[in-house]
C-alpha positions in Angstrom: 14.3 12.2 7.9 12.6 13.2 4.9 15.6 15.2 3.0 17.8 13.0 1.0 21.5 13.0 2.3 24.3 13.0 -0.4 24.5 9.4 -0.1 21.1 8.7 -0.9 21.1 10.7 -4.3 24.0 9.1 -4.8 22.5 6.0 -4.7 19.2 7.2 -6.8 21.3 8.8 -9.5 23.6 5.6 -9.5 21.4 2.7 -9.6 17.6 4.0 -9.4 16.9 6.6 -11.6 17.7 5.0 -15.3 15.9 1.8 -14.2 12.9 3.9 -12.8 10.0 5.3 -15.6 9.8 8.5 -16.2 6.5 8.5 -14.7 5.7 7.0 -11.1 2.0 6.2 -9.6 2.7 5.3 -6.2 -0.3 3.7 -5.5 0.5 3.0 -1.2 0.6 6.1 1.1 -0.7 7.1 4.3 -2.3 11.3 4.9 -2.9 12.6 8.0 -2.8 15.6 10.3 -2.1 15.1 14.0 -5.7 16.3 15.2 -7.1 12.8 13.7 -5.2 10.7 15.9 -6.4 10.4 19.4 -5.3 11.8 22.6 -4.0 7.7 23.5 -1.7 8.6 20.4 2.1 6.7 20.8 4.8 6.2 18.4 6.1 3.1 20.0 2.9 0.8 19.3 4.6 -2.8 17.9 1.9 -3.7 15.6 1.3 -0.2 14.0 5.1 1.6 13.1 4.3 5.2 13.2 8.0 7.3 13.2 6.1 11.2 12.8 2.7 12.6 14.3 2.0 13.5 10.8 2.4 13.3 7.4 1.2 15.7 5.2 -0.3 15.9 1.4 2.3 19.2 0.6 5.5 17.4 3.0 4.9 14.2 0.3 5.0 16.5 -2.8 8.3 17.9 -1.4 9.7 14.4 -0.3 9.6 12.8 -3.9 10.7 16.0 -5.6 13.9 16.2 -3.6 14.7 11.7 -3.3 13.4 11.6 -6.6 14.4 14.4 -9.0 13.1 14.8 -12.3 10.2 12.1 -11.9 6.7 13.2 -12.4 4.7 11.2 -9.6 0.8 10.7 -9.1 -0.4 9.1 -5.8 -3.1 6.9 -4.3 -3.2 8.6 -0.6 -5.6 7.3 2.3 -5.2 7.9 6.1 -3.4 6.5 9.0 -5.5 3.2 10.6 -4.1 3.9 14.0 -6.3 2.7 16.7 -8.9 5.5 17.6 -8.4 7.3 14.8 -11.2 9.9 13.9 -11.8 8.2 10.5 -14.2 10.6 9.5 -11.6 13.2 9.7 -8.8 12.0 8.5 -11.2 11.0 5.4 -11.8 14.8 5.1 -8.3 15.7 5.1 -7.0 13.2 2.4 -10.7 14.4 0.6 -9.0 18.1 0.4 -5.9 16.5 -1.2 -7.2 15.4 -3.9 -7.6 16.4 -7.5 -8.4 13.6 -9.8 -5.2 14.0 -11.3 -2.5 13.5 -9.3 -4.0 12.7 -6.2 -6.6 9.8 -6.4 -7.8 8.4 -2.8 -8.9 6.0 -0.8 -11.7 5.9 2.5 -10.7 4.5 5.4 -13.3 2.4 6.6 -14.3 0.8 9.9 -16.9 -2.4 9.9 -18.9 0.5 11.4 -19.1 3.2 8.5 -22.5 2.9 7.1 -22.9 2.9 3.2 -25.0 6.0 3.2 -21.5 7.5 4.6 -19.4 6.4 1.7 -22.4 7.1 -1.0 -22.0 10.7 -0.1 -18.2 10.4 0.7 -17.8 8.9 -3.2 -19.6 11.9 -4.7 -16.1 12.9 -4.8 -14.9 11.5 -7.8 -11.2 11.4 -6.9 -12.2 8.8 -4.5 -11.5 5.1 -5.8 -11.9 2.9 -3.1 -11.6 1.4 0.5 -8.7 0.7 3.0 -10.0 -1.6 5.7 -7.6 -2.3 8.7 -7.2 -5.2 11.4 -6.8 -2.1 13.9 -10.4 -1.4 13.3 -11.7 -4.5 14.3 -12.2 -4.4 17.7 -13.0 -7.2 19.6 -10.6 -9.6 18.1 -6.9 -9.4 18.7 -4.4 -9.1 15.4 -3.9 -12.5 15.1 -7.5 -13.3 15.3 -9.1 -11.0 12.7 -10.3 -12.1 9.3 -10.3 -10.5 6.1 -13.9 -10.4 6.2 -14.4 -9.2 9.6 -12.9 -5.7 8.8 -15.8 -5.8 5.6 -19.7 -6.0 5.5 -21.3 -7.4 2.9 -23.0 -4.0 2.3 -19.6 -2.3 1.9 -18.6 -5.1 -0.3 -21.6 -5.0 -2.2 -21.7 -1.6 -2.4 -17.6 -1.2 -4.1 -18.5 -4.5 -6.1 -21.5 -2.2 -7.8 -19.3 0.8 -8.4 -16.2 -1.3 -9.3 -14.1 -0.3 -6.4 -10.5 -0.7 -5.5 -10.2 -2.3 -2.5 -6.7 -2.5 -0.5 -5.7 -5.1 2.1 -3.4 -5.1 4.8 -4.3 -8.9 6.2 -4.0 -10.1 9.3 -2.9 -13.2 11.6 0.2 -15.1 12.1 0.6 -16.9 9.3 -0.3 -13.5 6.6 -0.8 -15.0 3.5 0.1 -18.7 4.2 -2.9 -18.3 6.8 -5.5 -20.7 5.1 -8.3 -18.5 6.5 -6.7 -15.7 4.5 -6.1 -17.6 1.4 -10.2 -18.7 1.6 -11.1 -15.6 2.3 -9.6 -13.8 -0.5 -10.7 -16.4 -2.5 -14.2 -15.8 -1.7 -14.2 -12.2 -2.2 -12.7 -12.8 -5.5 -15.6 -14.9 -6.9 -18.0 -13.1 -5.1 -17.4 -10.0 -5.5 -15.3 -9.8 -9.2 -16.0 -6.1 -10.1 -13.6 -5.3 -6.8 -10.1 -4.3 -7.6 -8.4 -6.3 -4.8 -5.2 -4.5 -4.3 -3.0 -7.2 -1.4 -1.0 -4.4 0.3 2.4 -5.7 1.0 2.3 -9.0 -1.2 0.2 -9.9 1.7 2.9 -9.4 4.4 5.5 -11.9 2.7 8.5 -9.9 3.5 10.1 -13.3 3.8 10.3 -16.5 1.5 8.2 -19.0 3.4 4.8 -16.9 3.3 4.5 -16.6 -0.3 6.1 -19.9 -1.4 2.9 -21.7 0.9 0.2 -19.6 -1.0 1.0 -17.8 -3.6 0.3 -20.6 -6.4 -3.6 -21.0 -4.6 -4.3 -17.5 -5.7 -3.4 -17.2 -9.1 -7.0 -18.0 -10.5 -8.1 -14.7 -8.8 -8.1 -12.5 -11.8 -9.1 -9.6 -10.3 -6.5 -9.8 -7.5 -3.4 -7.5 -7.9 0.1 -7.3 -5.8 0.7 -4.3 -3.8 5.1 -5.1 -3.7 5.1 -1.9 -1.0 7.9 -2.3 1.2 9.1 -6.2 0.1 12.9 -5.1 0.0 13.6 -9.4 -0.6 14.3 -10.0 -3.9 13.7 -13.3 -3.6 9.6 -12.7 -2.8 10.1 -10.2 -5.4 11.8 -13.2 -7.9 9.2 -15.9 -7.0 6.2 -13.7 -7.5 7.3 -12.5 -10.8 8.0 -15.9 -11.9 4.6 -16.6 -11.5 2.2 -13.8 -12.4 2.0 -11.3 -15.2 3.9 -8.1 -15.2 0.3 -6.7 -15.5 -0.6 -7.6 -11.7 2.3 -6.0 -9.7 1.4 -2.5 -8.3 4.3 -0.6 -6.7 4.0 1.2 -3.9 5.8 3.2 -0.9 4.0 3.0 2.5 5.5 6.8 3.1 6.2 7.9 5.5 7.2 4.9 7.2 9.6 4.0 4.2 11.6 6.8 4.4 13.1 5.7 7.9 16.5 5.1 6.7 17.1 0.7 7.2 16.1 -2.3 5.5 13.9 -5.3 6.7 15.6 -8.6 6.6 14.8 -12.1 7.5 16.0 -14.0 10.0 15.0 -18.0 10.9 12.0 -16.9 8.4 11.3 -13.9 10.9 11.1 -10.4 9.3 13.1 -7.5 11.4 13.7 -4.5 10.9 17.1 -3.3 11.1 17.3 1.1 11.1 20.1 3.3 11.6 17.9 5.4 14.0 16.6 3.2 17.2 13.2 2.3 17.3 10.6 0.0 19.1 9.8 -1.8 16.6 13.5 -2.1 15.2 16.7 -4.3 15.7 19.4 -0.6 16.1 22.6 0.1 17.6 23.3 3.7 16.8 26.6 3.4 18.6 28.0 1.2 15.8 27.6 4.2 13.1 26.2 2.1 10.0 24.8 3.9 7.0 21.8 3.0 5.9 19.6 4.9 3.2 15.7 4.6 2.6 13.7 1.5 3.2 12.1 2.7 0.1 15.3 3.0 -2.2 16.0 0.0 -0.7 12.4 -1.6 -2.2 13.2 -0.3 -5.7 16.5 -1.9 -5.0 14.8 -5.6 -4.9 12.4 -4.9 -7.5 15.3 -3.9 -9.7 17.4 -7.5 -9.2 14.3 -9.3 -9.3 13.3 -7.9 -12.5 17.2 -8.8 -14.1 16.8 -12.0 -12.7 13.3 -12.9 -14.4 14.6 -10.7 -17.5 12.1 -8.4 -17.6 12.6 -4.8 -20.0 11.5 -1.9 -19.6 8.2 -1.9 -20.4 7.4 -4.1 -18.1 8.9 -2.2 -15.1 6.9 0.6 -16.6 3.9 -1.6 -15.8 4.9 -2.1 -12.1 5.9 1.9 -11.4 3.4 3.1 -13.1 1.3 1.8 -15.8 -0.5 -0.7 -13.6 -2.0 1.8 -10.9 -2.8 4.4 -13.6 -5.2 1.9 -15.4 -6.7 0.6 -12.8 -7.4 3.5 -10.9 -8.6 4.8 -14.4 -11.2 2.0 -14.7 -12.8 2.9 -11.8 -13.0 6.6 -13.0 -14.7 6.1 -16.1 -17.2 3.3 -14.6 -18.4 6.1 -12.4 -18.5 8.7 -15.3 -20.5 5.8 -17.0 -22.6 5.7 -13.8 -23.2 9.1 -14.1 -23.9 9.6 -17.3 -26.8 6.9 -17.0 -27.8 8.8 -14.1 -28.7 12.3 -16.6 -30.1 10.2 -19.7 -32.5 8.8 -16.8 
């Protein structure tokens, strides 16, 4: 799964690697060891893709040296939101993967995890932020939970005073045409504008119809960016960059999950998944013998038309691959170095 057949580098060295940066801040992956995960633990759960029992800080390192050759990559890691998950954990494990450097992180967090817990837990420089998850929510089913449910107002408070990066995966039906999920991010905007708001998946609009109902309702949330992990339509891709600054796209993987080999298409506006290998979650006929390559090739494959489309150069993909994540994961560095040093002068 993870080692690139000749026809992937094929593709990468055809149509990837001269549109790519040199440098790469992949600012959406999920760390974690198999002892996290409870004994309940399934890889066939419809809501929550999981295709290995693990997914580790050195098998990511190896995974975009060999698909993507010659690239110097930094990463924003955090751990797997399965249901049950020892959060705690999993938060230690990412916590040993870290450097500062390369590896910046974000804490999984629970509406349970007290603020005490991530006051010690952000000691650790190399942590910049929180990744809340509907999974953790748990007396509401998926399509029930709101944005602000998987948050308290302490935690929000508390990233708001430190200038956290916060990244959400939102919930219900509708994902980001859901007016509850358009009010709410709203809200947390205005209230809390020292937050990084990082909308993981262009707020689940892997088809047309999510974004076109929302998108334009959002703009005046400045400190709002677009997580583009795993949109492989270049239409999304197109009307979002129509629209916003080059400056608020953050590109992202969702490894492991992106390197099932696939691509997600829509259908009567419903998004399926169609992979070579047969899953639960996945429309498959292995019989048939299709190719397919990465889901994540394939992402950098709709990022790239949409970006000749809207006519945007270089630089400006720079921005998306890299230069996007590396600033505002910086920011949030330096404000804690500033927090520090006002800590010693008092």
């Amino acid at each position: 799964m993870f080692s690139p057949e000749a026809q992937d580098l094929t593709i990468f060295n055809r149509e990837l690697r001269d549109f790519l940066p040199e440098r790469i801040f992949d600012a959406h992956i999920h760390l974690w060891t198999r002892n996290v995960l409870p004994p309940s633990f399934r890889k066939d759960l419809p809501s929550l893709p999981v295709v290995v029992e693990e997914f580790t800080c050195e098998e990511l390192q190896a995974f975009y040296v060999s698909a993507f050759p010659g690239k110097e990559v930094q990463f924003l890691v955090f751990g797997m939101p399965y249901p049950g998950v020892d959060l705690e954990e999993n938060n230690r494990y990412v916590n040993k993967c870290l450097d500062a450097t390369r590896f910046f992180g974000l804490a999984l967090v629970s509406p349970e995890t007290p603020v005490a817990y991530l006051e010690e837990l952000f000691q650790e420089r190399a942590f910049v932020g929180y990744k809340p998850y509907w999974t953790f929510v748990m007396h509401k089913e998926q399509n029930e939970v709101q944005i602000l449910d998987m948050l308290t107002e302490e935690q929000l408070h508390y990233a708001n005073r430190w200038g956290l990066c916060v990244v959400l995966h939102i919930p219900r039906k509708l994902r980001l045409a859901d007016p509850v999920n358009i009010e709410q991010l709203l809200y947390l905007s205005h209230n809390y504008p020292r937050v990084q708001l990082l909308l993981a998946h262009l707020g689940r609009s892997y088809c047309l119809w999510s974004i076109e109902r929302s998108l334009d309702k959002l703009l005046v949330a400045r400190n709002l960016f677009f997580d583009i992990t795993v949109v492989q339509n270049w239409e999304v891709l197109e009307f979002l960059f129509r629209r916003v600054e080059p400056e608020r796209v953050i590109f992202g993987s969702d490894l492991p999950i992106s390197a099932v080999r696939g691509q997600t298409v829509c259908v009567n506006d419903q998004n399926l998944f169609v992979t070579q290998e047969a899953y639960p979650w996945s429309v498959s006929n292995p019989a048939l013998g299709y190719r397919f390559t990465y889901m994540l090739y394939e992402s950098i494959r709709a990022v790239k038309k949409a970006c000749q489309r809207v006519g945007w150069s270089a630089q400006e993909v720079e921005h998306i691959f890299y230069g996007n994540a590396s600033r505002v994961i910086g920011e949030v560095c330096r404000k804690g170095e500033e927090s520090d040093a006002g800590k010693t002068k008092s």
